[in-house]
py3Dmol code that shows the C-alpha trace and the ligand (Angstrom):
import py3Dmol

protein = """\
ATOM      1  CA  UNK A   1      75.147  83.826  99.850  1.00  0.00           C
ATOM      2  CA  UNK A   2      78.004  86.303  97.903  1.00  0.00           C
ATOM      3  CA  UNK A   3      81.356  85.196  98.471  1.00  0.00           C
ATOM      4  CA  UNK A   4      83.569  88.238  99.706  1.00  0.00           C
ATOM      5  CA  UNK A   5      85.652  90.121  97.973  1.00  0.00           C
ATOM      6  CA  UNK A   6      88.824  91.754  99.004  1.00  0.00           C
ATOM      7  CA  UNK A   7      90.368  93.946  96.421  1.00  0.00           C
ATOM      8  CA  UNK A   8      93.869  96.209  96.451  1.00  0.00           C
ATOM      9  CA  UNK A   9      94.375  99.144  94.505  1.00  0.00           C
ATOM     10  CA  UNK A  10      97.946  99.866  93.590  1.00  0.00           C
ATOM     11  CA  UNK A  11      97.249 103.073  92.515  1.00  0.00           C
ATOM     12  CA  UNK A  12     100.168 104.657  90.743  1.00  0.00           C
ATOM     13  CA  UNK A  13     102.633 102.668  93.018  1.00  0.00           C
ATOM     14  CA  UNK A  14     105.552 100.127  92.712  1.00  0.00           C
ATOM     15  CA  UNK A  15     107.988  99.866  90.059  1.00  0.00           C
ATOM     16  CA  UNK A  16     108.586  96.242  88.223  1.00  0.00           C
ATOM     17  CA  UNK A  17     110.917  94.679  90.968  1.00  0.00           C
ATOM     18  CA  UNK A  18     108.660  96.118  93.584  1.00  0.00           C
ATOM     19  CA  UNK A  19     105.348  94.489  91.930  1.00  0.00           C
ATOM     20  CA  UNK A  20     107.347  91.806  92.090  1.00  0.00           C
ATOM     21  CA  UNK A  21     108.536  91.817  95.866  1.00  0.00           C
ATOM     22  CA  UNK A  22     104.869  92.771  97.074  1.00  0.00           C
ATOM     23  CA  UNK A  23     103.010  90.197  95.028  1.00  0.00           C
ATOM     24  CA  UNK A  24     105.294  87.435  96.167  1.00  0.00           C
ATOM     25  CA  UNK A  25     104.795  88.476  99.873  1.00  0.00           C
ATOM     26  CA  UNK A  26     101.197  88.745  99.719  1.00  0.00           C
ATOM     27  CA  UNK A  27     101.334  84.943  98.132  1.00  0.00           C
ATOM     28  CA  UNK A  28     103.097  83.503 100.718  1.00  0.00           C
ATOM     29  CA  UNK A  29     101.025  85.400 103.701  1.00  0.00           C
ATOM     30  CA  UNK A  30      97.497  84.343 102.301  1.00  0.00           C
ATOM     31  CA  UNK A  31      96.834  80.514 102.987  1.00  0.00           C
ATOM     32  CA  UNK A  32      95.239  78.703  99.661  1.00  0.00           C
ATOM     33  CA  UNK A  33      92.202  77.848 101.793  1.00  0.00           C
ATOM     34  CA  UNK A  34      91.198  81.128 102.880  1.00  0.00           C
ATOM     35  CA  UNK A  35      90.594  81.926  99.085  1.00  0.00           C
ATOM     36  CA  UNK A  36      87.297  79.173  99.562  1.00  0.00           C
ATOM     37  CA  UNK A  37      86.260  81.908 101.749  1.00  0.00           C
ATOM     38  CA  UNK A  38      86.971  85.097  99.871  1.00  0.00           C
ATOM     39  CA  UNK A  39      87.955  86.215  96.340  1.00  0.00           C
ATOM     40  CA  UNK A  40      90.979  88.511  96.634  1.00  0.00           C
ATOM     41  CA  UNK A  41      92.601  90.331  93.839  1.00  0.00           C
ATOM     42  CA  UNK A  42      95.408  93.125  93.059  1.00  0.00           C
ATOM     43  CA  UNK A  43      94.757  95.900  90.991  1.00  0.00           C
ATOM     44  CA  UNK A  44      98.786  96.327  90.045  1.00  0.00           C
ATOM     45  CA  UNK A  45      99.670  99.664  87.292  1.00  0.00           C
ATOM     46  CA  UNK A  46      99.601  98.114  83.746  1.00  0.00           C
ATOM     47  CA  UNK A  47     103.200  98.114  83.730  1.00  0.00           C
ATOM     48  CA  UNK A  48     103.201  95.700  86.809  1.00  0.00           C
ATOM     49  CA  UNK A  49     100.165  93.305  85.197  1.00  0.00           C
ATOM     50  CA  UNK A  50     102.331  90.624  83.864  1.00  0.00           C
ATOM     51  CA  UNK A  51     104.761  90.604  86.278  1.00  0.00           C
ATOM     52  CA  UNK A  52     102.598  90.160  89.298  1.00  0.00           C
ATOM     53  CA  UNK A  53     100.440  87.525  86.670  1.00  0.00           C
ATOM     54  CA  UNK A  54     103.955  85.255  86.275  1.00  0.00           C
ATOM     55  CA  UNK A  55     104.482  85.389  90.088  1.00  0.00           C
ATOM     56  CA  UNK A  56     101.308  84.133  90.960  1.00  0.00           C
ATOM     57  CA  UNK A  57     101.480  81.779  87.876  1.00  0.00           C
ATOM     58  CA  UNK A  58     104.308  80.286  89.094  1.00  0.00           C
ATOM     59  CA  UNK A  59     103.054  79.697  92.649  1.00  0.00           C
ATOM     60  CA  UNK A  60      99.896  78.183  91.085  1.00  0.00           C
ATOM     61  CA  UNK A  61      98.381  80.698  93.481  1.00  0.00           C
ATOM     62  CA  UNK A  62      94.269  81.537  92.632  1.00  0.00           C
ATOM     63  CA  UNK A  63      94.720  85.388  93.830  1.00  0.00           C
ATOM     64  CA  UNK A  64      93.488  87.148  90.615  1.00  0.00           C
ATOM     65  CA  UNK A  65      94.694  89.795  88.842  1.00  0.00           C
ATOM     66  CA  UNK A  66      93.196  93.116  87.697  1.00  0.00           C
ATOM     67  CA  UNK A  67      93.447  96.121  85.785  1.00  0.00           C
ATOM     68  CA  UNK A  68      93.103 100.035  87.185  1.00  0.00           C
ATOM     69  CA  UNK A  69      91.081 101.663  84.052  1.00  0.00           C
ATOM     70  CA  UNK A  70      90.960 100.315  80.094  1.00  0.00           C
ATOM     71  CA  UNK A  71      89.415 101.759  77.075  1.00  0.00           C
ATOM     72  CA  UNK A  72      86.241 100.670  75.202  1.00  0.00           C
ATOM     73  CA  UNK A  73      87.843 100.222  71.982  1.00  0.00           C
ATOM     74  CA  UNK A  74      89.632  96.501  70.946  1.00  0.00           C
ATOM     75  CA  UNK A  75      92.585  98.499  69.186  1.00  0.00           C
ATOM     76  CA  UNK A  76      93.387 101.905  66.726  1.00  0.00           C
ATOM     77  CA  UNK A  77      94.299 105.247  67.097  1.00  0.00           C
ATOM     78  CA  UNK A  78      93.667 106.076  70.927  1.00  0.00           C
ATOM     79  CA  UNK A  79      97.718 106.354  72.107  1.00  0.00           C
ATOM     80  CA  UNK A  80      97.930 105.774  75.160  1.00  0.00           C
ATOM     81  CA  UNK A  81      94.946 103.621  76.283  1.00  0.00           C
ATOM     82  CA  UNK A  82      95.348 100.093  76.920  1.00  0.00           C
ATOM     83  CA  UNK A  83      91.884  97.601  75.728  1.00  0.00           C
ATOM     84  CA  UNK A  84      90.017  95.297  77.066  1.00  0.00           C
ATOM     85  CA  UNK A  85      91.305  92.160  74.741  1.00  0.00           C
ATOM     86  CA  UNK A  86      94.840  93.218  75.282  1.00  0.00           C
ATOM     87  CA  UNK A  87      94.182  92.761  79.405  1.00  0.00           C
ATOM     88  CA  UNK A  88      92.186  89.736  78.174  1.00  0.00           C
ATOM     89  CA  UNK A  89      95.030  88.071  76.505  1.00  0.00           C
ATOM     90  CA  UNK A  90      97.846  88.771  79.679  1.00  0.00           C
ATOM     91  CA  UNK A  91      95.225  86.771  82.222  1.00  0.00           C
ATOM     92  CA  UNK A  92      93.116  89.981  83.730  1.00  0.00           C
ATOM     93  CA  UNK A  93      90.471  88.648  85.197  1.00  0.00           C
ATOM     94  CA  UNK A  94      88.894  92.263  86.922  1.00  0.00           C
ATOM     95  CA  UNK A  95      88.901  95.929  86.168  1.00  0.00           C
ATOM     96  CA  UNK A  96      88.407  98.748  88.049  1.00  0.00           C
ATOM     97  CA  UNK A  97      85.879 101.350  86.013  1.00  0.00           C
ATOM     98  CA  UNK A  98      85.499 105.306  87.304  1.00  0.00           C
ATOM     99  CA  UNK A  99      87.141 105.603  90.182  1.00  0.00           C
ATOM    100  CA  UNK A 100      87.030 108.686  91.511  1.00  0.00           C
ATOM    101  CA  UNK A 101      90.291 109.677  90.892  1.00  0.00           C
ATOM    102  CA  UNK A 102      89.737 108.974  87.256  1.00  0.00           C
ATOM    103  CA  UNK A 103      86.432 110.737  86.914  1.00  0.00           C
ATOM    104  CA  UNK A 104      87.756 113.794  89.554  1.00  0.00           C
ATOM    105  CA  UNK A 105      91.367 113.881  88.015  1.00  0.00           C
ATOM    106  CA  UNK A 106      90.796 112.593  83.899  1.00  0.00           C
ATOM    107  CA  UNK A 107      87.392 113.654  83.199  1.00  0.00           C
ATOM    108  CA  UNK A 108      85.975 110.510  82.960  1.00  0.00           C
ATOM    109  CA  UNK A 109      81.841 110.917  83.155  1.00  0.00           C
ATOM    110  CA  UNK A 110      79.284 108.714  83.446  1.00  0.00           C
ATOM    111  CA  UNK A 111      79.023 107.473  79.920  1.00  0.00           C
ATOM    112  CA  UNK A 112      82.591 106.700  79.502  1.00  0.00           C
ATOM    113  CA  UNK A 113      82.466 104.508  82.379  1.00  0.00           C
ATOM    114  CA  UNK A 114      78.889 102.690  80.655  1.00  0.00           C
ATOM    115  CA  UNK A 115      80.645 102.206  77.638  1.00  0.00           C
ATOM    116  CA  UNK A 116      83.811 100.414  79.602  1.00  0.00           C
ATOM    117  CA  UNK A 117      81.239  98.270  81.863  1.00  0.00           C
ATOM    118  CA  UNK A 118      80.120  97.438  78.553  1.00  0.00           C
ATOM    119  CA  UNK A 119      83.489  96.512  76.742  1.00  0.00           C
ATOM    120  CA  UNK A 120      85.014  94.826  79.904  1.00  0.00           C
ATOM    121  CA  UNK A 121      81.285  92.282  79.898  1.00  0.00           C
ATOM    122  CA  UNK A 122      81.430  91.834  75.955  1.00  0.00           C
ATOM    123  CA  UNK A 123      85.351  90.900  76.927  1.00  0.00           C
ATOM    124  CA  UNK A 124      85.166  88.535  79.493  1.00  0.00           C
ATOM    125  CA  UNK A 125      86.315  90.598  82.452  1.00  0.00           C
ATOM    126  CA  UNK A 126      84.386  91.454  85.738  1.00  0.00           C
ATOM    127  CA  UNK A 127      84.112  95.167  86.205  1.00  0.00           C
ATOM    128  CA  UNK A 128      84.220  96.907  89.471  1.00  0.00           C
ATOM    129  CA  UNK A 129      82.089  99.638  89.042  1.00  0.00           C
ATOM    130  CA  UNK A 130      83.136 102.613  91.687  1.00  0.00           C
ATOM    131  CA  UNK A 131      80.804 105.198  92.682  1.00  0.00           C
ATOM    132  CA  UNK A 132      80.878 107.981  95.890  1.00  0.00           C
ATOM    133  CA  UNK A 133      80.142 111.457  96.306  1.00  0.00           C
ATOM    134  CA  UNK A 134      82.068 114.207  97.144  1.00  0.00           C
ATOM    135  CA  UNK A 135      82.202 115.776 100.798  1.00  0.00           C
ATOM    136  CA  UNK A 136      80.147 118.737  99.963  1.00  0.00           C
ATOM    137  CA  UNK A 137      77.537 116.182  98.099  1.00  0.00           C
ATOM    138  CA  UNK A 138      77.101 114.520 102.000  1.00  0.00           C
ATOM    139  CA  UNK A 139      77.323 118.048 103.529  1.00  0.00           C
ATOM    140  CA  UNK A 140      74.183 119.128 101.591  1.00  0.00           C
ATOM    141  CA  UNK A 141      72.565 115.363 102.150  1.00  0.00           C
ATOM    142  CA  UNK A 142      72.217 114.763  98.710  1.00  0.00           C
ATOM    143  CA  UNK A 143      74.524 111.752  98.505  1.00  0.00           C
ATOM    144  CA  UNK A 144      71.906 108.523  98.474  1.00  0.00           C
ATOM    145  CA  UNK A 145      70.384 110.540  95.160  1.00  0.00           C
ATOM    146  CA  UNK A 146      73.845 110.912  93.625  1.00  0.00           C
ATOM    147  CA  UNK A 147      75.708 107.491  94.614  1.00  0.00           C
ATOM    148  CA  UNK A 148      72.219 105.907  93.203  1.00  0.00           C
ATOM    149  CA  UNK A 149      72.444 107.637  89.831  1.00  0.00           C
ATOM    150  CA  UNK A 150      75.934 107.223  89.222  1.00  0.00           C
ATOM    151  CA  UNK A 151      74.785 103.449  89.435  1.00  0.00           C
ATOM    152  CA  UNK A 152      72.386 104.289  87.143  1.00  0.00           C
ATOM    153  CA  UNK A 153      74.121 105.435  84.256  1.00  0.00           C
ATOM    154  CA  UNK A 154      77.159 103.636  85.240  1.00  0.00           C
ATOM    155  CA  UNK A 155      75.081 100.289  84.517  1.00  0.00           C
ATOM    156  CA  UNK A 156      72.319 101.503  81.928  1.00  0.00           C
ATOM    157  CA  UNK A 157      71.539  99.305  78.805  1.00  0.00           C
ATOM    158  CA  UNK A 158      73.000  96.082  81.188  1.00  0.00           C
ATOM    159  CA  UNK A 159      70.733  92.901  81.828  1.00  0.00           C
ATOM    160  CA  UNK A 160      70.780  90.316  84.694  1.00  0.00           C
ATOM    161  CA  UNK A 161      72.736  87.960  82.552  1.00  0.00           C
ATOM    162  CA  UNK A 162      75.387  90.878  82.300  1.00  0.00           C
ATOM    163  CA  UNK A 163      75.466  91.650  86.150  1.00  0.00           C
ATOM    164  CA  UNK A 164      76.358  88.674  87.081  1.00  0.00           C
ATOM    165  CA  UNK A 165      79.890  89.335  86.394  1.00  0.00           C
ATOM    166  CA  UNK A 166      79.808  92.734  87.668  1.00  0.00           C
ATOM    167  CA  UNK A 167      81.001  94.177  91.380  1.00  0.00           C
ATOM    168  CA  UNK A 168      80.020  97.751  92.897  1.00  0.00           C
ATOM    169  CA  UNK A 169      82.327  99.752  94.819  1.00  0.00           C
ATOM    170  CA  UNK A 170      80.840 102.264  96.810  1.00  0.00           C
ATOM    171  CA  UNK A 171      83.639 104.746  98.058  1.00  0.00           C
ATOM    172  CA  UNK A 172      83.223 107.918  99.322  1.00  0.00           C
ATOM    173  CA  UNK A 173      85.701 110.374  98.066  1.00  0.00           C
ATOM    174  CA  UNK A 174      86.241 112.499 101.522  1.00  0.00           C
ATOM    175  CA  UNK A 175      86.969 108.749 102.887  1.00  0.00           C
ATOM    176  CA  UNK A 176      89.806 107.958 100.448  1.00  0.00           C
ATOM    177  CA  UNK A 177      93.399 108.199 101.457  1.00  0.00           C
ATOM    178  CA  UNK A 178      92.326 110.440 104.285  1.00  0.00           C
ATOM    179  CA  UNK A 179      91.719 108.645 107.433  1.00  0.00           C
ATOM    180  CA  UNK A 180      88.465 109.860 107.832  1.00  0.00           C
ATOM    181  CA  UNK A 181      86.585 105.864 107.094  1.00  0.00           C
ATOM    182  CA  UNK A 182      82.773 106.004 106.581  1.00  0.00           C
ATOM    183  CA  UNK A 183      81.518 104.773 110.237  1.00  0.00           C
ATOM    184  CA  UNK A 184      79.650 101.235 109.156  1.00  0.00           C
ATOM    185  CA  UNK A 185      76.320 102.811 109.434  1.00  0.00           C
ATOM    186  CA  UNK A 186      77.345 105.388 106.821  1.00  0.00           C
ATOM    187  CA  UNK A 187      79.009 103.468 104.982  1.00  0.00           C
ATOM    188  CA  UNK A 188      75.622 100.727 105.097  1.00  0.00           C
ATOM    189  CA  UNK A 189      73.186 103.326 104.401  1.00  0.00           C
ATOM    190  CA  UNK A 190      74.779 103.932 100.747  1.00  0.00           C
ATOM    191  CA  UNK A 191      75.431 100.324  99.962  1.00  0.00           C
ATOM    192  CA  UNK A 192      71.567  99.348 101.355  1.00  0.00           C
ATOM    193  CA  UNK A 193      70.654 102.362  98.569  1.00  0.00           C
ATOM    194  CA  UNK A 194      72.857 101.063  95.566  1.00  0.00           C
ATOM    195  CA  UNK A 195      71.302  97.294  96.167  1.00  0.00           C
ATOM    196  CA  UNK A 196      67.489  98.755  95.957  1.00  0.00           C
ATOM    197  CA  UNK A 197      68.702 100.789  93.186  1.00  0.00           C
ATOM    198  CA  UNK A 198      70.190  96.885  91.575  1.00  0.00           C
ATOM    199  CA  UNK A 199      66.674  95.381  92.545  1.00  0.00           C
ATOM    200  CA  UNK A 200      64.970  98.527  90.802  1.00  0.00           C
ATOM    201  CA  UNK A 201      67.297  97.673  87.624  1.00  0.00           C
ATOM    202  CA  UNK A 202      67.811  93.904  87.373  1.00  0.00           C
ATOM    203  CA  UNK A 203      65.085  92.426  89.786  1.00  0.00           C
ATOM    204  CA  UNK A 204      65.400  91.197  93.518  1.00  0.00           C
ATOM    205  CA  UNK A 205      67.612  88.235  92.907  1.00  0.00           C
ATOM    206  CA  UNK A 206      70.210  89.565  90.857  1.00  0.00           C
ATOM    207  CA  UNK A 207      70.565  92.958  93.249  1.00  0.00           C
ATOM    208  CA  UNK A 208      70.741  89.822  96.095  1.00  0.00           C
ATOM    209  CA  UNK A 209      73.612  88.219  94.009  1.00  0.00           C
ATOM    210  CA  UNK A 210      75.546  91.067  93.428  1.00  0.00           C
ATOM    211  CA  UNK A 211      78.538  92.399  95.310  1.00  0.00           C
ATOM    212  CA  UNK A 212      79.049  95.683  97.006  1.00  0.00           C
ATOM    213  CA  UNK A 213      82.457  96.532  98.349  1.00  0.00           C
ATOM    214  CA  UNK A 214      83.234  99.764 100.249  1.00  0.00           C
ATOM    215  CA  UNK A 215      86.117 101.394  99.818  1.00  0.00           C
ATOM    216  CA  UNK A 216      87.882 104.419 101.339  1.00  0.00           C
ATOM    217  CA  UNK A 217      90.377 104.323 104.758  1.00  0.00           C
ATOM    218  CA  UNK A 218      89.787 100.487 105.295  1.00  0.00           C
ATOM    219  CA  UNK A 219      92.064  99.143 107.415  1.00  0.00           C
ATOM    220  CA  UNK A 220      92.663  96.411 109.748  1.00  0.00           C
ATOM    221  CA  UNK A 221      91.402  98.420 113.127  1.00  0.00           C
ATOM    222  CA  UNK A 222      88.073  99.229 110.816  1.00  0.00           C
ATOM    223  CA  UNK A 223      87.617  96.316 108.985  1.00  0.00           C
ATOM    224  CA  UNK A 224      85.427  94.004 111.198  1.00  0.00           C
ATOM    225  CA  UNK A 225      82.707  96.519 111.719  1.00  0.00           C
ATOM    226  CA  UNK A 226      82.401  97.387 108.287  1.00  0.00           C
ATOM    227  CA  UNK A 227      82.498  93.630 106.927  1.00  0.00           C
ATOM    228  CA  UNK A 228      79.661  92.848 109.823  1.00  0.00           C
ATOM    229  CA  UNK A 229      77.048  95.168 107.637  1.00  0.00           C
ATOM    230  CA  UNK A 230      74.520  93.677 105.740  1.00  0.00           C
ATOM    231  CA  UNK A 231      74.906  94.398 102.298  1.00  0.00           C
ATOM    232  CA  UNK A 232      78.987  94.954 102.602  1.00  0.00           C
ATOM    233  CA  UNK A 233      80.267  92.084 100.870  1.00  0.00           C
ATOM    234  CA  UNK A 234      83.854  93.365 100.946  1.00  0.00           C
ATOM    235  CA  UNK A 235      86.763  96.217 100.238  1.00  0.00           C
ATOM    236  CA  UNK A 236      88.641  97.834  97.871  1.00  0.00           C
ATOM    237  CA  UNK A 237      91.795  99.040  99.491  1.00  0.00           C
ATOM    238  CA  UNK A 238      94.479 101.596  98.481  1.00  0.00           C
ATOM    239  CA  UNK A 239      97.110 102.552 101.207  1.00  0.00           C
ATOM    240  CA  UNK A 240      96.536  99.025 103.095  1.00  0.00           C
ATOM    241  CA  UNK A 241      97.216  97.243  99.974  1.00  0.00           C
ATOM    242  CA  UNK A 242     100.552  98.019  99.650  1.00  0.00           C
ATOM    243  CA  UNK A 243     101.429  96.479 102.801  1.00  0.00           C
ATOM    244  CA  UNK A 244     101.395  92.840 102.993  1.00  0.00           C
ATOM    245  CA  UNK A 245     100.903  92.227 106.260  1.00  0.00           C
ATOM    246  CA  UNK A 246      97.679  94.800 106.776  1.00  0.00           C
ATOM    247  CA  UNK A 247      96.289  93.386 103.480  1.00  0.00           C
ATOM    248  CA  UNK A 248      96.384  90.142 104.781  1.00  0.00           C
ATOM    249  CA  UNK A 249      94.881  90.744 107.872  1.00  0.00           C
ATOM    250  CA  UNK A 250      91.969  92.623 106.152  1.00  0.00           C
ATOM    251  CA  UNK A 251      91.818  89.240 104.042  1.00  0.00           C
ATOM    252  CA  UNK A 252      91.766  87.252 106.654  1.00  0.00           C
ATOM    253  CA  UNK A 253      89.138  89.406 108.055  1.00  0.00           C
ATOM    254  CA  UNK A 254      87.155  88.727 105.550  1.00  0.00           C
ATOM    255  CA  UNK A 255      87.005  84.497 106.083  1.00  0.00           C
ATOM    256  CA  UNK A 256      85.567  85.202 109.023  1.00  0.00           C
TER     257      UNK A 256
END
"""
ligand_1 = """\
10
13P
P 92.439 104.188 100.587
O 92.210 102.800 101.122
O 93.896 104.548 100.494
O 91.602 105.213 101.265
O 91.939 104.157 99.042
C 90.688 103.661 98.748
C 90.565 103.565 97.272
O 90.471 104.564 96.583
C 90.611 102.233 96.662
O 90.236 102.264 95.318
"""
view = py3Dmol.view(width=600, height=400)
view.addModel(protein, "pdb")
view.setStyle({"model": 0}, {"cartoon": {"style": "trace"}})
view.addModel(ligand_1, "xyz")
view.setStyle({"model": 1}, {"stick": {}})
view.zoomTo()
view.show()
């Protein structure tokens, strides 16, 4: 049985005092015994990390904390990039690797994201590994082949041992920040895909074991029917994260 997982992306939102205001809210909204149910964590900007850390430090609170991107190197020359002991050290426990916006907007490519998998594993942090094709990649009905590779390469040179602390995000890029959700057939269909692709990798029991979230539009009016699919184990949220009360509700969603 995988434990759900309900994950908010900040994105490039909320100053300091603002990290601060939303991380509190969202610790006094979420009940300590829902989070036997589900795992939930906030993806803050780096700047916002240790704040939102010290809040829920000081309310003892077991909502984890994770990072948007890092970079595969411990330390040197790379200004800029923030690594994977450094997120280590402030209490990260997850970070997000290739999202779309990174790969579409920064040029990240496959192998960059391998090699931060491979970092964030050696480091002790869970990677959520995002994959999703592009509207004209569904238009010309290519997408199962292309979500399936960017698993692929995304997760090459990993064992069973490693994927254990490893989550998938599949989310579809004409789905994100648009409105337009993936019904939960559509969104199914590619999650089904990337957990035969898992079996094909690491064996039956680890692609059982492993967590797929979907991400892209979720929102409280769509989140039951996309949670009721089979191999949906969860979201990763942008717009909905940043309010409290909608986050909560797709938490609470998830308990169910
Ligand atoms: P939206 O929920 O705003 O569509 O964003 C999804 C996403 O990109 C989360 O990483």
């Amino acid at each position: 049985m995988r434990k759900r997982m309900i994950a908010g992306n900040w994105k490039m939102n909320n100053t300091r005092p603002e990290a601060v205001v939303l991380t509190q809210e969202i610790a006094n909204r979420v009940p300590a015994a829902w989070l036997d149910q589900v795992d939930v964590v906030i993806i803050p900007p780096f700047i916002d990390l240790l704040p939102a850390l010290t809040v829920l430090d000081f309310d003892k609170n077991e909502i984890a904390v994770g990072a948007q991107n890092c970079y595969w190197e411990d330390h040197g020359a790379f200004t800029g990039e923030v690594s994977v002991p450094m997120l280590k050290d402030l209490g990260v426990t997850y970070c997000i690797v290739g999202h779309s916006e990174r790969r579409g907007l920064f040029g990240e490519t496959d192998e960059d994201v391998n090699k931060k998998v491979k970092a964030l594993i050696a480091g002790g942090i869970t990677p959520i590994m995002c994959c999703g094709e592009s509207l004209g990649i569904r238009d010309a009905g290519e997408y199962i082949e292309f979500v399936t590779a960017q698993v692929d390469a995304g997760l090459a040179g990993l064992d069973d041992i490693d994927m254990k602390n490893v989550v998938v995000a599949y989310e579809p890029i004409w789905a994100i920040g648009t409105g337009r959700t993936a019904t939960p057939e559509q969104a199914e269909e590619v999650c089904a895909a990337i957990r035969a692709k898992l079996a094909d990798m690491f064996g039956a029991e680890t692609a059982e074991a492993t967590r797929i979230l979907y991400g892209g539009s979720m929102k409280p009016e769509n989140v039951d029917g996309l949670l009721a699919m089979e191999d949906i184990d969860g979201g990763l949220i942008g717009g909905a994260s940043l309010k409290s009360n909608d986050f909560k509700a797709l938490i609470e969603a998830a308990t169910k």
